[in-house]
C-alpha positions as CSV (number, residue, x, y, z in Angstrom):
1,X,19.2,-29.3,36.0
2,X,20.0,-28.8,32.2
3,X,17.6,-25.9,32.5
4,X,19.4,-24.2,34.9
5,X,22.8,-24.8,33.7
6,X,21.6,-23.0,30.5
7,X,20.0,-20.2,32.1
8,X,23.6,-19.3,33.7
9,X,25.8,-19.7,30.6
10,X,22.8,-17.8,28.8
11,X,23.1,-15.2,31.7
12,X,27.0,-15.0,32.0
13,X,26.9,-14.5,28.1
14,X,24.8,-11.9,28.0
15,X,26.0,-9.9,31.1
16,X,29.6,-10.1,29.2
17,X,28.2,-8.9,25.9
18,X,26.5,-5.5,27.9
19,X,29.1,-5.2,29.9
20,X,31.5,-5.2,27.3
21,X,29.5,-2.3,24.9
22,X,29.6,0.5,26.4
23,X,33.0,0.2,26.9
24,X,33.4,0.1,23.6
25,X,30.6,2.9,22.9
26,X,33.1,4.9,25.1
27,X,35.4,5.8,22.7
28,X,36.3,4.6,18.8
29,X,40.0,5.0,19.6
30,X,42.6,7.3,18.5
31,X,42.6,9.8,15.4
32,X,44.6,12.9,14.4
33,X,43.7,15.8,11.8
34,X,44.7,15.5,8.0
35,X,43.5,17.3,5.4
36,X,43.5,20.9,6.8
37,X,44.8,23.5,4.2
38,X,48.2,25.0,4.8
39,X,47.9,28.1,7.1
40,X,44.3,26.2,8.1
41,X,43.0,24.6,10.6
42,X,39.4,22.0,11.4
43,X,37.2,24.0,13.5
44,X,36.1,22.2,16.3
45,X,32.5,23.5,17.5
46,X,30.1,23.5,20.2
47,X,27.7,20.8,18.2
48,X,27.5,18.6,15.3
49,X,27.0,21.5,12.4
50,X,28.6,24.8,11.4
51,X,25.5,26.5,13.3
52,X,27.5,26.0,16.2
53,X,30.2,28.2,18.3
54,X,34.0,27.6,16.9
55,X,35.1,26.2,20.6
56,X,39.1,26.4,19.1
57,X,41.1,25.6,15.7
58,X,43.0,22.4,15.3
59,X,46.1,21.6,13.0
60,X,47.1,18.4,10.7
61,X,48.3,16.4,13.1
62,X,46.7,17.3,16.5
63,X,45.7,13.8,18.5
64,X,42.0,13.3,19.0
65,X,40.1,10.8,20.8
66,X,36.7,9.9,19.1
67,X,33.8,9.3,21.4
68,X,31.1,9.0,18.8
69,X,29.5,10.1,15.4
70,X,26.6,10.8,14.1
71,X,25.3,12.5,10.6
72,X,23.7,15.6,10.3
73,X,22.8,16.4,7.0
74,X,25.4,15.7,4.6
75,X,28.4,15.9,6.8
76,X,29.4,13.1,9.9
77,X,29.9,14.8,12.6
78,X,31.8,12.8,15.7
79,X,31.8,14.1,19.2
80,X,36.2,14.5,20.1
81,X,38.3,15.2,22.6
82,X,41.9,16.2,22.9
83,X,44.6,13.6,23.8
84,X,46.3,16.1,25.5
85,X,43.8,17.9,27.1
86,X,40.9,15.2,27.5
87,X,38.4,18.4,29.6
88,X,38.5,20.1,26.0
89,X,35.7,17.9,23.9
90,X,33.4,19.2,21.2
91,X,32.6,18.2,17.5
92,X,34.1,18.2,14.5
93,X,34.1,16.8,10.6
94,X,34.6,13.1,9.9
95,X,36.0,13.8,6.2
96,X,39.4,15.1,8.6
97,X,39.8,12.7,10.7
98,X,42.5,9.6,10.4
99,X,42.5,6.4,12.6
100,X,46.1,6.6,14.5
């Protein structure tokens, strides 16, 4: 009986704690643009590197929604998507990215 009763809390635990991470995985939360030299803007591209097709510019301030990073040389690269316009994802620099 003891047995048992551990193997479900041990169970319920553990089908919270997956259950739970890719939610989380999903998305880092919110972020917007800083940094971008005046008449500027962060390129966001096709890939994580600058090998990769400009898919459109972005201003200081535009609202991003991080789904993930990863590093590629020396630069972070995280995988974004438009608050506005969530169909429009693609990659772009860490270094200009702050948490909202």
């Amino acid at each position: 009986m003891r047995s048992a009763i551990f193997f479900l809390l041990s169970a319920s635990f553990l089908g919270a704690f997956i259950d739970a991470e890719p939610a989380a995985a999903a998305s880092l939360g919110r972020y917007e643009v800083v940094g971008v030299e005046e008449g500027d803007m962060l390129k966001m591209r096709g890939g994580p590197g600058t090998g990769y097709n400009v898919i459109v510019g972005l201003p200081n301030g535009t609202a991003l929604r991080v789904h993930s990073c990863e590093q590629t040389g020396g630069t972070r690269w995280c995988r974004v998507s438009l608050v506005r316009a969530r169909g429009l994802k693609g990659y772009v620099s860490w270094a200009y990215l702050r948490k909202t």
